[in-house]
C-alpha positions, 0 to 999 in steps of 0.5 A, a space after each residue: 387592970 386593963 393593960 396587963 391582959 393580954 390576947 395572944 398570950 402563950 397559953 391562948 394560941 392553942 386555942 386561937 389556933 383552933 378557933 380559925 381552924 373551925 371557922 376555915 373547915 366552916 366557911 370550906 364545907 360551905 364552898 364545897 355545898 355551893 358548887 353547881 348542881 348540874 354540869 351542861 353537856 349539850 344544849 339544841 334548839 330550833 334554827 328558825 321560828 315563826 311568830 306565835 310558834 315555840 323555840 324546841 330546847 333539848 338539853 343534856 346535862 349530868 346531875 350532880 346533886 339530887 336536892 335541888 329545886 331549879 328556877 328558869 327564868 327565859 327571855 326572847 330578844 327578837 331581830 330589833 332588840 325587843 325583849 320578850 320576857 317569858 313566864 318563870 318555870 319552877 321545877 321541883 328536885 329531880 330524883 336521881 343523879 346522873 346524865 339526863 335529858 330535858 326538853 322544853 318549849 318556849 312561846 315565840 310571842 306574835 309581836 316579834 320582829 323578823 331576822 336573828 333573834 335569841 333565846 337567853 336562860 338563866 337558871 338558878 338552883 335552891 338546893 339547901 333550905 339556907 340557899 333559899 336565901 343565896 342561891 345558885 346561879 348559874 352563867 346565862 345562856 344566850 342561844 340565836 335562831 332565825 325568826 322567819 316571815 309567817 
């Protein structure tokens, strides 16, 4: 009985057919849901800081979606490799979209090493209640400045 049924037969296409074209529109809209949140334009910081003061950022970007939480997670690597990591932000969605500026301050712990160090950021957006689970990350960012003598 088994042998006679067949899974491609005539009639079944169509509905084949349909079925990978639902599943392709699905798994798009998904992608599409899953591009960046926010385009960076410009990103200043501080050239040179000294040990227990704060690194300035100000950074310019263009908002693409208004539901996004965003997740900043920084770290300080000072002038002998040390990693400083840094308390996570949160940051609730914005309400607008468009071009915007942000500044921040990040803490230079007193316990750096002099000479080049970096500032590395990475971001990561929760936009959808499913993204919560899957968010977006976007690339890390590593910014130097000079660590100075107090």
């Amino acid at each position: 009985m088994i042998g006679n049924v067949c899974v491609f037969s005539r009639p079944m296409i169509a509905q084949h057919l349909l079925a990978i074209l639902t599943a392709g529109i699905i798994l798009g809209s998904f992608g599409y849901v899953r591009r960046d949140p926010v385009q960076l334009v410009n990103i200043e910081t501080s050239d040179r800081v000294r040990p227990g003061g704060f690194i300035d950022e100000l950074v310019e970007f263009d908002r693409r979606r208004n539901d996004c939480e965003v997740t900043i997670h920084a770290e300080i690597v000072d002038g002998q490799t040390v990693h400083f990591k840094l308390a996570s932000k949160d940051l609730a969605p914005a309400v607008s979209r468009g071009p915007t500026l942000v500044f921040r301050r990040y803490p230079v712990p007193f316990a750096a090493a002099w000479g080049r160090g970096e500032l590395i950021i990475q971001r990561t957006y929760h936009c959808w209640p499913f993204y919560h689970y899957w968010p977006i990350q976007q690339p890390t960012i590593t910014l130097p400045f000079e660590i100075v003598p107090p």
